[in-house]
C-alpha positions as MATLAB code, in Angstrom:
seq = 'XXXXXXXXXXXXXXXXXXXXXXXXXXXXXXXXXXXXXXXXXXXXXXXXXXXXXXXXXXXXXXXXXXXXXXXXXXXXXXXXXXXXXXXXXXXXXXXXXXXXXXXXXXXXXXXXXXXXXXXXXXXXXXXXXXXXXXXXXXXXX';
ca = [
       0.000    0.000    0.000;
       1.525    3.397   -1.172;
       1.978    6.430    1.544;
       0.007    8.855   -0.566;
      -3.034    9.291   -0.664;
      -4.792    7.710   -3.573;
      -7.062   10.394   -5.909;
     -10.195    8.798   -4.638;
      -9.525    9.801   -1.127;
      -8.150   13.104   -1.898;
     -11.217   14.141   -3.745;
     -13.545   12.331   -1.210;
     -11.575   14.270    1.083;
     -11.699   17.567   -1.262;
     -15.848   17.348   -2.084;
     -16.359   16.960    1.859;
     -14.549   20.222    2.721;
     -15.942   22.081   -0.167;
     -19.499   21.284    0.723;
     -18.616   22.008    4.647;
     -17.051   25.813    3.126;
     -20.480   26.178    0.889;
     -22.788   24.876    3.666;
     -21.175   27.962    6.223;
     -20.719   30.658    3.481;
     -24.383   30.216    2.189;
     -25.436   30.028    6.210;
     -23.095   32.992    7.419;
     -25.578   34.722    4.442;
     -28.549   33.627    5.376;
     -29.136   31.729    2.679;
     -30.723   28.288    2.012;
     -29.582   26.467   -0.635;
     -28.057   23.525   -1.173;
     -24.437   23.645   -2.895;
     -25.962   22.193   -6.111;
     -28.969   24.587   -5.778;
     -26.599   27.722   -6.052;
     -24.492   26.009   -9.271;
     -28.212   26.160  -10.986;
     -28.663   29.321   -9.855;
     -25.568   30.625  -11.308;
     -26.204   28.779  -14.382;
     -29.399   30.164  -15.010;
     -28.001   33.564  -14.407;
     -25.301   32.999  -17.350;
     -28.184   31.537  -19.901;
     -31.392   32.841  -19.295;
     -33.657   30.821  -21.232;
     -32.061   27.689  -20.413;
     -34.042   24.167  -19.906;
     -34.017   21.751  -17.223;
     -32.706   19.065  -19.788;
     -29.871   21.490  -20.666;
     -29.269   22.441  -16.902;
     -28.819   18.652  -16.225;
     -26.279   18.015  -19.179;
     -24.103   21.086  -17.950;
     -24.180   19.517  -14.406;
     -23.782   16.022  -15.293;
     -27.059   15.428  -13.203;
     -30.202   13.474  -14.642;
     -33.110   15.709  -15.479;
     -35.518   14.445  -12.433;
     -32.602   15.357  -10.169;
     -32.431   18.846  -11.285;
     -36.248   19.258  -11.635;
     -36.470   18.373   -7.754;
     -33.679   21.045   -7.345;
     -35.090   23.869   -9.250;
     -38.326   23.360   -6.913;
     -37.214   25.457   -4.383;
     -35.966   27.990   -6.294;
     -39.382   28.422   -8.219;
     -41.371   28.132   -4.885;
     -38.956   30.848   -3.425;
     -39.688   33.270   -6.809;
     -35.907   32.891   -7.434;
     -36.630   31.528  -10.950;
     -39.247   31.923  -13.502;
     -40.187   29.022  -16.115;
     -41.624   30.211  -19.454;
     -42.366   28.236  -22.439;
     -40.006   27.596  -25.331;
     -41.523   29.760  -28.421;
     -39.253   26.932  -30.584;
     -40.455   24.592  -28.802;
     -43.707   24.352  -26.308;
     -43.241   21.189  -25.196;
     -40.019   22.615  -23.459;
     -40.040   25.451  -20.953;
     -37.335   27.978  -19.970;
     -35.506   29.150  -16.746;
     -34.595   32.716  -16.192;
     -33.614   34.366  -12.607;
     -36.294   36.477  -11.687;
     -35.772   40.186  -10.032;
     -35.711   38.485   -6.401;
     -33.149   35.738   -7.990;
     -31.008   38.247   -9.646;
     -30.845   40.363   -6.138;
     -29.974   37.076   -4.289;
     -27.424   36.119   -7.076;
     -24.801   38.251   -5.958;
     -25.132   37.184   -2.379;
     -24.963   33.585   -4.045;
     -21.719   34.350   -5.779;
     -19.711   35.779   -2.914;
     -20.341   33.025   -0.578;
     -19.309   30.169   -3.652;
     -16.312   32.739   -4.199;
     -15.702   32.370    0.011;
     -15.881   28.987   -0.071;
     -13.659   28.191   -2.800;
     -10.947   30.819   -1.026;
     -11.000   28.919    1.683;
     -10.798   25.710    0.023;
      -7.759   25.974   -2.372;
      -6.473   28.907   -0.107;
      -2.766   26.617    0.161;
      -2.463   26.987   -3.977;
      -1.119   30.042   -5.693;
      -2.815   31.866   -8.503;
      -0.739   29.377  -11.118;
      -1.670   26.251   -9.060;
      -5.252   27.345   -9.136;
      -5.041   27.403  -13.192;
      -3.394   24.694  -13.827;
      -5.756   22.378  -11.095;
      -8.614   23.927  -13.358;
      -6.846   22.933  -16.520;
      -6.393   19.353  -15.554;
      -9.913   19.047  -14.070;
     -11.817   20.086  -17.349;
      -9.737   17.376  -19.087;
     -11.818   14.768  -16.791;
     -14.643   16.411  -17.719;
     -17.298   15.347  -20.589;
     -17.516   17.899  -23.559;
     -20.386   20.503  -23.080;
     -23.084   20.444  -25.728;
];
């Protein structure tokens, strides 16, 4: 058995203290979301008009799963679903006033959390962790 760490522990390890960072940066705000919640938040921010299905291929999650997510959010007024004019069978997400407010609240505590997180890596490190991530990543679209 090797002395490091394998990568399956380090990112078990990793995931655990991200979500513990998001969990008291979205509390120390008041807010309540769920780490995933904010992620579809944010997404929905960048691409207003978006669609569940495309929310779940940009989060590698299965449609249901994000449908249950975006609950909340459309319960809270945070989102707004319209239908597709291509397309009525489909309907569209867009952040409403209240979401757009609460986005920037949403953004600094991700942006806290991930300080914290990879605080120990310089700028460089940070870019070049990010580079070799996306390459374990499926391509978008």
């Amino acid at each position: 058995m090797a002395d490091t760490p394998t990568l399956e522990i380090i990112f078990g390890a990793l995931f655990s203290e991200m979500r513990k960072a998001m969990m008291r940066a979205l509390a120390d705000m008041d807010l309540e979301l769920s780490p995933p919640q904010t992620q579809l938040l944010v997404l929905i921010g960048e691409e207003p008009g978006v669609s569940a299905g495309a929310l779940a291929k940009r989060t590698g999650r299965d449609k249901a799963t994000v449908t249950r997510m975006l609950a909340p959010l459309l319960a809270a007024a945070w989102i707004e679903r319209s239908p597709d004019p291509a397309d009525a069978r489909r309907q569209q997400l867009s952040l409403s006033v209240a979401g757009r407010e609460n986005l920037t609240r949403v953004l600094s505590a991700r942006r806290y959390a991930h300080e914290q997180v990879f605080r120990g890596l310089s700028e460089a490190e940070k870019t070049q962790l990010s580079a070799l991530l996306q390459k374990c990543l499926p391509p978008v679209g």
